[in-house]
C-alpha positions in Angstrom: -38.9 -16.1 11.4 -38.9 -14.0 8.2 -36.0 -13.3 6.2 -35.1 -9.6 6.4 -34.1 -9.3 2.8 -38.2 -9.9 2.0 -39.1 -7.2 4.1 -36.9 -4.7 3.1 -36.8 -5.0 -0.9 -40.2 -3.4 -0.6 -38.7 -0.3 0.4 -36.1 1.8 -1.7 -33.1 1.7 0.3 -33.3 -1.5 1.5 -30.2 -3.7 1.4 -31.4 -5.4 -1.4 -32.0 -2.2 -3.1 -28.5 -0.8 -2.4 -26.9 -3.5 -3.2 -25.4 -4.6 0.5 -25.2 -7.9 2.2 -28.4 -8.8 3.6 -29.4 -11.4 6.0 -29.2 -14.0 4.0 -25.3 -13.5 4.0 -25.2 -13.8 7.8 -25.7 -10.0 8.9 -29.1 -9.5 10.7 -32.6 -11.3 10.8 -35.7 -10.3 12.0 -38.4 -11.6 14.3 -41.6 -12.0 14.2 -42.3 -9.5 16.7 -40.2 -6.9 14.7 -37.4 -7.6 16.7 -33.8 -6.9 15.1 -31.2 -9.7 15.9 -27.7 -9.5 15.2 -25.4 -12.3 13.9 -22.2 -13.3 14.9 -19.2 -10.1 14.3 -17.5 -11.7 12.1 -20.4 -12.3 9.9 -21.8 -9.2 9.3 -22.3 -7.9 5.8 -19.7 -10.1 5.0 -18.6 -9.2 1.2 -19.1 -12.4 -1.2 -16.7 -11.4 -3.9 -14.2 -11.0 -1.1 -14.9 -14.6 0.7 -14.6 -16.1 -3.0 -11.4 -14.3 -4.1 -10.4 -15.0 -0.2 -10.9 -18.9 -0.5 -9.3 -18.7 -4.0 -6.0 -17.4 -2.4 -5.9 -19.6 0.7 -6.2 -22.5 -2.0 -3.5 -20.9 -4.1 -1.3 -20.8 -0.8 -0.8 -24.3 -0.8 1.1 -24.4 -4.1 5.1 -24.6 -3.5 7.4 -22.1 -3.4 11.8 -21.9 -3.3 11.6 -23.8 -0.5 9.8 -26.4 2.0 8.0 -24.7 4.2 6.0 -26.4 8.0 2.4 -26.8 8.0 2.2 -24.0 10.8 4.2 -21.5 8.4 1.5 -22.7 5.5 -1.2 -22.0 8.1 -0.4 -18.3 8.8 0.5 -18.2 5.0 -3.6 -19.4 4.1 -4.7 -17.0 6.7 -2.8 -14.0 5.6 -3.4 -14.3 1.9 -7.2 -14.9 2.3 -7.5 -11.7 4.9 -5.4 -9.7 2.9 -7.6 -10.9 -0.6 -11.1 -11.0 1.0 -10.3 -7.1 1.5 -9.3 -6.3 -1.4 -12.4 -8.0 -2.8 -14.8 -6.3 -0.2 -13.0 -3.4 -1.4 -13.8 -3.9 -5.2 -17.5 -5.2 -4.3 -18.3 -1.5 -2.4 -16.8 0.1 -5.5 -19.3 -1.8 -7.4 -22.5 -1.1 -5.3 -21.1 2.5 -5.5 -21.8 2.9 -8.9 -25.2 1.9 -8.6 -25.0 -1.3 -11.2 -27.0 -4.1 -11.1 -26.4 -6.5 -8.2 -27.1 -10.8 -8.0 -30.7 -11.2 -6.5 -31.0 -11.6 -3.2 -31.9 -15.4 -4.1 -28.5 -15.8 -6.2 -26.6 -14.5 -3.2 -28.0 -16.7 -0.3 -27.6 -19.9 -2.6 -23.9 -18.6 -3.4 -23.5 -18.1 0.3 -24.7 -21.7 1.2 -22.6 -23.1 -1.7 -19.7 -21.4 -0.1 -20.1 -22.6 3.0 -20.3 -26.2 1.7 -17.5 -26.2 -1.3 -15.0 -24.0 0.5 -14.2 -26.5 3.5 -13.7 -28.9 0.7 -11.5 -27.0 -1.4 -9.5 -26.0 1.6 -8.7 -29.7 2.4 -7.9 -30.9 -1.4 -5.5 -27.9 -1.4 -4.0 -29.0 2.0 -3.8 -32.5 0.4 -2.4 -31.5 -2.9 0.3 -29.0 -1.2 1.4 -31.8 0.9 2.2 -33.9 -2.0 4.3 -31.1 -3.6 6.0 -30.4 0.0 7.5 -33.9 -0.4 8.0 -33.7 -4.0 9.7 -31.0 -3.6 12.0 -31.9 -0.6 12.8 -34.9 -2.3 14.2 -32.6 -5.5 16.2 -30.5 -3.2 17.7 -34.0 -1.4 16.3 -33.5 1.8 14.4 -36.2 3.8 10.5 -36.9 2.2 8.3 -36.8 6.2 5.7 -34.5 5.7 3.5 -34.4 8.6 -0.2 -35.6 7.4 -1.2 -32.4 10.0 -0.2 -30.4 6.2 -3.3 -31.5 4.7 -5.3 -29.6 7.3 -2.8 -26.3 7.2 -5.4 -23.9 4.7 -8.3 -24.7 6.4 -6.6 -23.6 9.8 -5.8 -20.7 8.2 -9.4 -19.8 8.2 -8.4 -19.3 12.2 -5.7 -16.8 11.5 -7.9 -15.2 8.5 -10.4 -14.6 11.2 -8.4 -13.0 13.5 -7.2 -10.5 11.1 -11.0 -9.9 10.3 -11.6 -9.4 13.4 -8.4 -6.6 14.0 -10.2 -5.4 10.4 -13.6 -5.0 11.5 -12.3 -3.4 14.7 -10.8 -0.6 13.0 -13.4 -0.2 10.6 -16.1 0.1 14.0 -13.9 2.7 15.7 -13.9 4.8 12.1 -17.8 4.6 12.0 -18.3 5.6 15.7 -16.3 8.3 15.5 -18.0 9.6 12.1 -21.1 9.7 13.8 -19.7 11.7 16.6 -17.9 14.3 14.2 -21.2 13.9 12.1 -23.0 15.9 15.2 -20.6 19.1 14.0 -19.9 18.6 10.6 -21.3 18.5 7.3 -21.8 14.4 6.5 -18.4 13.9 3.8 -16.5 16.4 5.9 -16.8 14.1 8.9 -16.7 11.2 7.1 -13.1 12.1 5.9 -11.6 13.4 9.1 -13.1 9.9 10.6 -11.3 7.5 8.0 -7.8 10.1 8.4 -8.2 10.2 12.1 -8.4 6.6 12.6 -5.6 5.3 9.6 -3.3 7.9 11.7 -4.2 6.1 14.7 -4.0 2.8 13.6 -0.4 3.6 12.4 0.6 5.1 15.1 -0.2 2.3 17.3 0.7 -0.5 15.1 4.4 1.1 13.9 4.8 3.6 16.7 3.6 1.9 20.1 3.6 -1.6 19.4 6.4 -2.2 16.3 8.4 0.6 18.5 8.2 -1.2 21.9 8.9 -4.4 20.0 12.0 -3.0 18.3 13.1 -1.6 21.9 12.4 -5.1 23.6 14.3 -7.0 20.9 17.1 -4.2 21.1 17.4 -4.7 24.8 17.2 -8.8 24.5 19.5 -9.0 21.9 22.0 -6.9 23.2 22.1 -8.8 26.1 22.7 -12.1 24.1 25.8 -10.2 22.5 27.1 -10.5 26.3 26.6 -14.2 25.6 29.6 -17.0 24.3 28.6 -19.5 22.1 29.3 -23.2 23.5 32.8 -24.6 22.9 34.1 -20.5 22.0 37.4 -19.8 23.9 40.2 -17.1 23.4 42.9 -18.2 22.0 45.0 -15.7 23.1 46.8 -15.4 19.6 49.5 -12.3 19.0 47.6 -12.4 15.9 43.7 -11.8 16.7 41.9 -9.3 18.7 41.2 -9.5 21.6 45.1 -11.5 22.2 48.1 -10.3 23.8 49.0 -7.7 21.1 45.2 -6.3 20.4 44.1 -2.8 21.6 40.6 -4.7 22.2 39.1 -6.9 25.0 38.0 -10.4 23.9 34.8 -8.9 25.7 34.3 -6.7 23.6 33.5 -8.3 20.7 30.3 -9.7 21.4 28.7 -13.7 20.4 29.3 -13.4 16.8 32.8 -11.1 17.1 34.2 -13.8 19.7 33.4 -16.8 17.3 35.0 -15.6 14.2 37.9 -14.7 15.9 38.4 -18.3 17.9 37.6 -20.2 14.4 40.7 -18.7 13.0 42.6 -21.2 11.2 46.6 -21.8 12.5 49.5 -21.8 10.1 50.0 -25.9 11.2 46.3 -26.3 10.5 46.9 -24.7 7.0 50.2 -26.4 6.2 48.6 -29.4 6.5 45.5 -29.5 4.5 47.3 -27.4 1.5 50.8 -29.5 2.1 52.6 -26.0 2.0 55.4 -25.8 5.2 55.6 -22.1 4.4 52.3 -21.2 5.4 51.8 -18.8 7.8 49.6 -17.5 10.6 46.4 -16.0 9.4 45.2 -12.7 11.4 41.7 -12.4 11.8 40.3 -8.9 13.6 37.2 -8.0 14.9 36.0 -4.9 16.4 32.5 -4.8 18.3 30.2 -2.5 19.1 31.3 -2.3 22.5 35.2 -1.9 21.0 34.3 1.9 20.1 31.4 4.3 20.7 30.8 5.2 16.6 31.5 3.8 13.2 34.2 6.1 12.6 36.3 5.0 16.1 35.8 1.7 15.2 36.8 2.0 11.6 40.1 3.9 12.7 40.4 1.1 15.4 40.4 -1.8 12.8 43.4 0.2 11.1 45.2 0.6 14.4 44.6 -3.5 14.9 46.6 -4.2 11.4 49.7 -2.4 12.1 49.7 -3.8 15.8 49.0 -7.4 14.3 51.1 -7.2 11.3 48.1 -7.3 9.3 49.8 -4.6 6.9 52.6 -7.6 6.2 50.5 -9.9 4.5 49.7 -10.4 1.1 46.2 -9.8 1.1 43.5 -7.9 3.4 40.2 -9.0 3.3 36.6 -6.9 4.1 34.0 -8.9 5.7 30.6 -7.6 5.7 28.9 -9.3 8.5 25.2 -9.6 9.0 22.9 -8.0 11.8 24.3 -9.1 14.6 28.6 -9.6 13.7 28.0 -12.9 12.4 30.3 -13.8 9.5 30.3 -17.4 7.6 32.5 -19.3 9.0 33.2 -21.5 6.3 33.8 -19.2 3.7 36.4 -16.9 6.2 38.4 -20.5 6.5 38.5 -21.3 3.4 40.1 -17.8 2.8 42.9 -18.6 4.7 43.5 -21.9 3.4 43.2 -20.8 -0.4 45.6 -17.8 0.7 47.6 -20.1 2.8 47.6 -17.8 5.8 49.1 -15.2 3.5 45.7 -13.0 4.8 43.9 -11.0 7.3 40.1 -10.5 7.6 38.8 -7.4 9.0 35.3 -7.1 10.4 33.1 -4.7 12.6 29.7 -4.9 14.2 26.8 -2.4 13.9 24.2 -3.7 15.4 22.6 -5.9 18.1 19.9 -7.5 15.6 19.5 -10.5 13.6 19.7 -10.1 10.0 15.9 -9.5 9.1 15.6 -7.0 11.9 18.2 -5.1 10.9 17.3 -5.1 7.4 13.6 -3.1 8.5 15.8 -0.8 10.8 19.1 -0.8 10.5 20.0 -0.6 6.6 21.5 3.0 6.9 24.2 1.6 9.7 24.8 -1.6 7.0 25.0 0.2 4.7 27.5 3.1 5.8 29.5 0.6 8.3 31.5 -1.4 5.3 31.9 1.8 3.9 33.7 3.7 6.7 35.7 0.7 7.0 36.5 0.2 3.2 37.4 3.7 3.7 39.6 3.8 6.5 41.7 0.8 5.7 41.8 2.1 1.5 43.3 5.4 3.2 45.7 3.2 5.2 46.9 1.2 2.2 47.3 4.2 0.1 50.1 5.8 2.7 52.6 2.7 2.2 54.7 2.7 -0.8 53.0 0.6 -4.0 55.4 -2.2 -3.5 54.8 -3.0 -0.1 50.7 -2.5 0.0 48.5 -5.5 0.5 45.8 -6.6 -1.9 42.5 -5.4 -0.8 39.3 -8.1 -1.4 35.7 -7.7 0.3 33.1 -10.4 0.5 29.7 -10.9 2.7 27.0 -13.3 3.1 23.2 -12.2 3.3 23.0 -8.7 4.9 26.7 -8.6 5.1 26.7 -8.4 1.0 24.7 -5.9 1.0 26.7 -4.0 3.6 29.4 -4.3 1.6 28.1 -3.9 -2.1 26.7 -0.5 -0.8 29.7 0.6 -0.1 30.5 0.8 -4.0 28.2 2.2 -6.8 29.0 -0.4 -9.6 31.0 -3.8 -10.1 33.0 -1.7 -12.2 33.6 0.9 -9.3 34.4 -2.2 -7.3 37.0 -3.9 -9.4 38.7 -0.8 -10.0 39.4 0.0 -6.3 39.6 -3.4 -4.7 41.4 -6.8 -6.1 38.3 -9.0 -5.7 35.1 -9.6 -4.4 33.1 -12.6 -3.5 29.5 -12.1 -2.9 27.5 -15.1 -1.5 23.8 -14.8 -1.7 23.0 -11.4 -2.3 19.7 -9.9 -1.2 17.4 -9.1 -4.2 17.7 -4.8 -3.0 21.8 -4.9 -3.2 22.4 -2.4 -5.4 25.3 -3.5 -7.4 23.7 -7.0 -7.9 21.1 -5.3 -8.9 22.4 -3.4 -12.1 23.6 -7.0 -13.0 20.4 -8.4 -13.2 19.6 -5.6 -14.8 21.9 -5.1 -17.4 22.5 -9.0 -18.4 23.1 -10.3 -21.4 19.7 -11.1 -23.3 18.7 -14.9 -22.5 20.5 -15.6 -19.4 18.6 -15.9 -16.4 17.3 -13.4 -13.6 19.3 -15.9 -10.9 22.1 -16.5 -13.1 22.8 -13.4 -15.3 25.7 -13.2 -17.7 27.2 -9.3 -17.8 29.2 -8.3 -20.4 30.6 -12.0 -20.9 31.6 -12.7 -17.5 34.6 -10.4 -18.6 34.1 -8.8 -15.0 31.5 -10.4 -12.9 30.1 -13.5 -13.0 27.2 -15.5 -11.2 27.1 -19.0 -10.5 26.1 -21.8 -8.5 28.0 -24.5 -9.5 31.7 -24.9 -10.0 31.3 -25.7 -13.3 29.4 -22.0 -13.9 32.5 -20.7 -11.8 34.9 -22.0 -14.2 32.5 -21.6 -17.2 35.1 -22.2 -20.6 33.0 -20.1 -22.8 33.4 -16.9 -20.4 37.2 -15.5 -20.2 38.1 -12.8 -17.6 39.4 -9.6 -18.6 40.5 -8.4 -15.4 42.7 -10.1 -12.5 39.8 -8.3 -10.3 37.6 -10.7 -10.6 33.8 -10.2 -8.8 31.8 -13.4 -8.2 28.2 -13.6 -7.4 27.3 -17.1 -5.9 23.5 -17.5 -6.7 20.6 -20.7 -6.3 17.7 -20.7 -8.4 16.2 -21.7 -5.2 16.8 -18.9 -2.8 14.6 -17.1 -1.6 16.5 -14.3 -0.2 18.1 -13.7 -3.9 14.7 -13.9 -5.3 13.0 -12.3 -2.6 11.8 -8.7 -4.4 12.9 -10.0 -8.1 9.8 -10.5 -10.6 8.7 -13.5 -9.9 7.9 -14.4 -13.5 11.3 -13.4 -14.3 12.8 -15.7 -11.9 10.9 -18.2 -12.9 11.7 -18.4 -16.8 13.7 -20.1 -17.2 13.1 -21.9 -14.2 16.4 -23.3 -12.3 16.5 -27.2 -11.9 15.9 -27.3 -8.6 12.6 -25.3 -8.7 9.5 -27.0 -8.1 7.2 -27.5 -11.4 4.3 -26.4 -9.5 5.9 -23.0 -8.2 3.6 -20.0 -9.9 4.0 -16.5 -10.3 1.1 -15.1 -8.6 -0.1 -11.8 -7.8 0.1 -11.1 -3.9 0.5 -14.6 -3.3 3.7 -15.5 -4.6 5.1 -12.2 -2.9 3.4 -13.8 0.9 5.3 -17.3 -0.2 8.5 -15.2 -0.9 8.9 -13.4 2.3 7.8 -16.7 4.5 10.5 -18.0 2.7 13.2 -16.1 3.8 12.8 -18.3 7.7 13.3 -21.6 5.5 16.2 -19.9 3.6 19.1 -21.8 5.3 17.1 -25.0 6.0 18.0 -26.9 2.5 21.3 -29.0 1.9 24.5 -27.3 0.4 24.1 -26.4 -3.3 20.1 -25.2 -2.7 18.2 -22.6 -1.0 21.0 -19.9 0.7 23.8 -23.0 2.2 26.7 -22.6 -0.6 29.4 -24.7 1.6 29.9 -26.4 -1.6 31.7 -23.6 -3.9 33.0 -21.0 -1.7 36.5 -22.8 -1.8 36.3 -23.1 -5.7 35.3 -19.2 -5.9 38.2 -18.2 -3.6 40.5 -20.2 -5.5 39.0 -18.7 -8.4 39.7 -15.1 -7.3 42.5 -15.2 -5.4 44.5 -17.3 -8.0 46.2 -17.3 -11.1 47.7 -19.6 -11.1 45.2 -21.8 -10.2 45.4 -24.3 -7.0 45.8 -27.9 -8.1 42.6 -29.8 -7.8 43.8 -32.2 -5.5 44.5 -29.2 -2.5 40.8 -27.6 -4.0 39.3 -30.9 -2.5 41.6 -31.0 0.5 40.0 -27.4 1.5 36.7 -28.2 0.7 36.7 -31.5 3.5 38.8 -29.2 5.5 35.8 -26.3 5.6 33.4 -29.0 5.5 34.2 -29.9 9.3 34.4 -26.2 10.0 31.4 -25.8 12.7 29.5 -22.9 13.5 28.4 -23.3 17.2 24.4 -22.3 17.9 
């Protein structure tokens, strides 16, 4: 057998001569009878600057990011990166050749190739084994038990698998675009078909890929989750209270108020429950309302529904009114709703409403306009309400969320300032990197003080914090008795999600891995795998802040401030608070 390269460098545009992939690189060899053979799909003309930035990024996979991640999630992590960076590679390799510069000798390449093939299984595995050893580092900084499957070590090399198949969708594409170049090529001038072929088939591919197959998805999960709304948690009951929807006095069915809408309401804390944690004998009876999707056909029904369920309820008579944004589906934290009521001693009602079927990360890629606009119609609705009743006798208004539910909340305001000014408080636990108010934050922060943990205008107005230390920070003083607090980690990833990651990263919170790196492309892949692993740390890391929401609500809702001793009461009190799967 002869090597194809030596034949065709003798003629002028050979591979060798123009620069492509030749045999040598796994694409074709010939016989000796002149016969052409082909090599295995996905080894022809494979680009070398693309399998050696590839390889380069599957290694770089392995480093750590916010938080722990399974070998299985670093697999499809490897195989994503190094698909994603072997074409932009290819890419950058054709727009060499295209210019006609000088390419490696055919020699150079097949020893590079062979070198590759050798050193790249090797580098895969030392990556696996060095990730590995950061995985357990790293759990072990964020408290969290140190068994690390050995099966890690072998994670980036079977990412190669998943790299493959996504060559493989790649190369599909790419075939369909040439076939039908050469069919348009039988009418057209050569560049004329060549450009309706590469248009023609990205419009396809989109519209199969978003259209057909994201689109059934979207309607599949629609339809599945909408029947797990019709589902009740284990342990959820009604508890038929004069003071919570779906109970003797609500305009609402306790089935309509789907999974999430029939938990929040049964975890409503009673006024004995209160009184005995806080000590107070004058507590009284929280009311908690919920209004699903199934309460009211649109946002606006359901907002004015809310507003009916407070004067039925005697929500109007209490001191204090409280927004929740919920997530996706209706779910609202339970922990940080009880410890509401205990801070407030009953003196309280939370208000809610569902927009949607999905969990929280569907929602977020097609349902943002609905969060966005439903805390708004309800803001709306209930600030009309309040503004009817003479000034005396008007409830203070506070909003909060978790997640997606701060975000549904925050966009209902275009500044912290706009939000102080028109509510009495906010507590904001988490927020996604695209909120917009958190956003201007960041943004606008006082030189020095970090991207997770920003100081604006001397915590006169806002402040963010993960500790309750930072809550209570001596050297900030409050200016208003609206008082906004952001609860932030240095290790979550849903806060960090679309920040700069070198930003983020300096300076770098304490419970942040040494060995987390802001790199291109990479570090974004790490950042979104992330967000699955958000909620899988202990309190006080990642996106679990059971630790400080009693010490922020005590923060807001008081002067004067609740003695320490109750402070710790409520926190073991909302500690046992469970949240049924």
């Amino acid at each position: 057998m002869t090597d194809t390269t030596e034949s065709v460098d003798r003629g002028r545009h050979g591979p060798a001569a123009s620069g492509e992939p030749t045999a040598a690189e796994g694409s074709v060899s010939t016989s000796a009878s002149g016969v052409r053979r082909v090599g295995p799909f996905l080894l022809r003309r494979m680009s070398l600057p693309g399998a050696v930035l590839g390889l380069f990024a599957m290694c770089a996979s392995a480093l750590p990011s916010l938080v722990p991640r399974a070998w299985f999630i670093e697999m499809a992590l490897a195989g994503l990166a190094g698909a994603i960076v072997y074409g932009l590679g290819a890419l950058a390799g054709w727009a060499y050749r295209s210019l006609e510069l000088p390419n490696l000798p055919a020699r150079v390449r097949r020893t590079a190739w062979r070198g590759l093939a050798v050193l790249g299984p090797v580098a895969l595995l030392v990556a696996g084994w060095a990730g590995r050893r950061w995985q357990v580092e790293q759990r072990e900084l964020l408290g969290m038990d140190t068994l690390v499957p050995w099966v890690w070590v072998l994670a980036p090399l079977l990412g190669v698998v998943v790299a493959a198949v996504f060559l493989g969708i790649g190369r599909g594409i790419r075939w369909i675009g040439q076939r039908l170049a050469r069919l348009l090529g039988r009418l057209l001038p050569r560049r004329v078909s060549l450009v309706l072929a590469v248009l023609v088939t990205a419009w396809a591919t989109w519209f199969v890929t978003s259209g057909l197959l994201v689109g059934s998805a979207l309607s599949a999960g629609d339809a599945l989750f909408e029947g797990r709304n019709d589902d009740t948690k284990p342990g959820v009951v009604d508890p038929e209270s004069e003071y919570r929807s779906g109970g003797p006095r609500s305009a609402v069915t306790w089935e309509s108020l789907g999974r999430e809408g029939r938990q929040f309401i049964w975890q409503g804390r009673t006024a004995e429950q209160i009184a005995e944690v806080t000590g107070d004998l004058d507590a009284v009876e929280p009311v908690r309302i919920f209004v699903g999707l199934d309460s009211a056909p649109t946002p606006q029904e359901r907002a004015a529904l809310v507003v009916s369920e407070l004067r039925r309820m005697g929500g109007l008579d209490r001191g204090a009114i409280a927004v929740a944004g919920g997530t996706g589906s209706g779910w609202i934290d339970p922990k940080a709703a009880s410890a509401l009521e205990f801070v407030a001693h009953g003196d309280v009602a939370t208000v809610s409403m569902q927009y949607s079927y999905l969990p929280s990360w569907l929602s977020f890629l097609v349902d943002r306009e609905r969060a966005q606009s439903n805390a708004a119609e309800l803001i709306t609705a209930i600030r009309v309400e309040l503004d009817s009743l003479p000034p005396e006798e008007q409830p203070e208004l506070y909003v909060y969320g978790e997640s997606l539910g701060v975000f549904s909340t925050g966009s209902a305001f275009t500044s912290v300032e706009d939000m102080s000014t028109t509510t009495d408080g906010a507590l904001m636990i988490g927020p996604p990197s695209f909120e917009p108010t958190w956003t201007r934050v960041q943004e606008n922060r006082e030189p020095g003080s970090p991207l997770w943990a920003p100081v604006y205008q001397d915590g006169a107005l806002a402040r963010a914090a993960a500790t309750e230390q930072g809550i209570r920070d001596p050297g900030l003083i409050w200016q208003t008795e609206n008082r906004i607090i952001y609860l932030t980690h240095s290790s979550d990833p849903i806060v960090a999600w679309t920040a700069d990651r070198a930003e983020w990263l300096d300076p770098r919170g304490d419970d942040v891995h040494p060995q987390v790196r802001a790199l291109p492309l990479v570090g974004g892949l790490q950042a979104t795998v992330d967000q699955f692993a958000a909620n899988s740390t202990p309190p006080g890391h990642g996106h679990v802040y059971d630790e400080i929401v009693v010490p922020a609500w005590a923060e807001i809702l008081a002067p004067p401030a609740l003695p320490a001793a109750e402070v710790q009461a409520i926190k073991e009190a909302v500690a046992d608070v469970d949240d049924p799967s």
